[in-house]
C-alpha positions in Angstrom: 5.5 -9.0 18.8 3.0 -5.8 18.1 2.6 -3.7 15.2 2.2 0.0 15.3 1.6 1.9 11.8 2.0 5.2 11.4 0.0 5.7 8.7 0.3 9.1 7.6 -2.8 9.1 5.5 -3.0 13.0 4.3 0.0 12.2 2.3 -2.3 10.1 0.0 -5.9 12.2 0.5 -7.1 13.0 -2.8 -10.3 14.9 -3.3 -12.0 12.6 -0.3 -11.2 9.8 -1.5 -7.2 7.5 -0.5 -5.2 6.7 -3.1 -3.4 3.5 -1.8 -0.7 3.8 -5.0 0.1 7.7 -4.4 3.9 6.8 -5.4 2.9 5.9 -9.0 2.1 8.6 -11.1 -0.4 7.1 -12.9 -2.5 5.8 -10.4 -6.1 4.8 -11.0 -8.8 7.1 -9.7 -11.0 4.3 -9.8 -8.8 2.4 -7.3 -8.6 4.9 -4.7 -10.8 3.9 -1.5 -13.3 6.1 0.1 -12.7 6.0 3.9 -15.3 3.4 4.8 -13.3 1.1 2.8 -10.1 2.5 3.9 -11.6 1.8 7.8 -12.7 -1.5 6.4 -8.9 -2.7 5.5 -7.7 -1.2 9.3 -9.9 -3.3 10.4 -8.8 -6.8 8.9 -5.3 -6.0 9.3 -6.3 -5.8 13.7 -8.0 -8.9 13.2 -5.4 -10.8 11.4 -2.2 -8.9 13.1 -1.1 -8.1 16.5 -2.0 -4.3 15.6 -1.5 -2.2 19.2 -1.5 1.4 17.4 -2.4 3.3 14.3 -1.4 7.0 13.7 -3.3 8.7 11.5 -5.0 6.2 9.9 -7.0 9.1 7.7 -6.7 13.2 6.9 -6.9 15.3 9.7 -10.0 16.6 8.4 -11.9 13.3 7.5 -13.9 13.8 11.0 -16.3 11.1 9.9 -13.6 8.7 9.2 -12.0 9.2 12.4 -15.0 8.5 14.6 -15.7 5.9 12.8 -12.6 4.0 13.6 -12.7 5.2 17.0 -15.9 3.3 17.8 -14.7 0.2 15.8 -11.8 -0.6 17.4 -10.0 -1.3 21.3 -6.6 -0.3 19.6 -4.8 3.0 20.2 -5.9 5.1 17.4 -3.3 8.2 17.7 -3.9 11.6 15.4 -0.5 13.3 15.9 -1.9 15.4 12.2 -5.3 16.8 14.0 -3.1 19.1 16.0 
């Protein structure tokens, strides 16, 4: 078995940062992650999954972000939301 995610990450972009609980409407803005940590949590779930594939992991314009997870990981890293 592999995992793919497809992520869909600008859904829950807010002002730079991720809010991981987007679908309650009083989420924390002290809980949302900043993409380093966001990158961070990617990268545990390769290392403890059989991740293959993430589609975008982060918002099409979190450039940063994306190279960063580029560089960090062997997996397919797909960005079907930069185009």
């Amino acid at each position: 078995i592999e995992i793919g995610m497809d992520v869909a990450a600008s859904e829950f972009y807010k002002n730079g940062t991720y809010d991981l609980d987007f679908k309650n409407p009083n989420s924390n803005s002290a809980d949302y992650l900043p993409s380093d940590k966001l990158c961070a949590l990617y990268l545990e779930f390769i290392k403890d999954f059989p991740m293959v594939s993430i589609e975008d992991p982060f918002d099409q314009d979190d450039w940063a972000a994306w190279t960063n997870i580029t560089a960090s990981t062997p997996i397919q890293i797909v960005g079907d939301d930069l185009t």
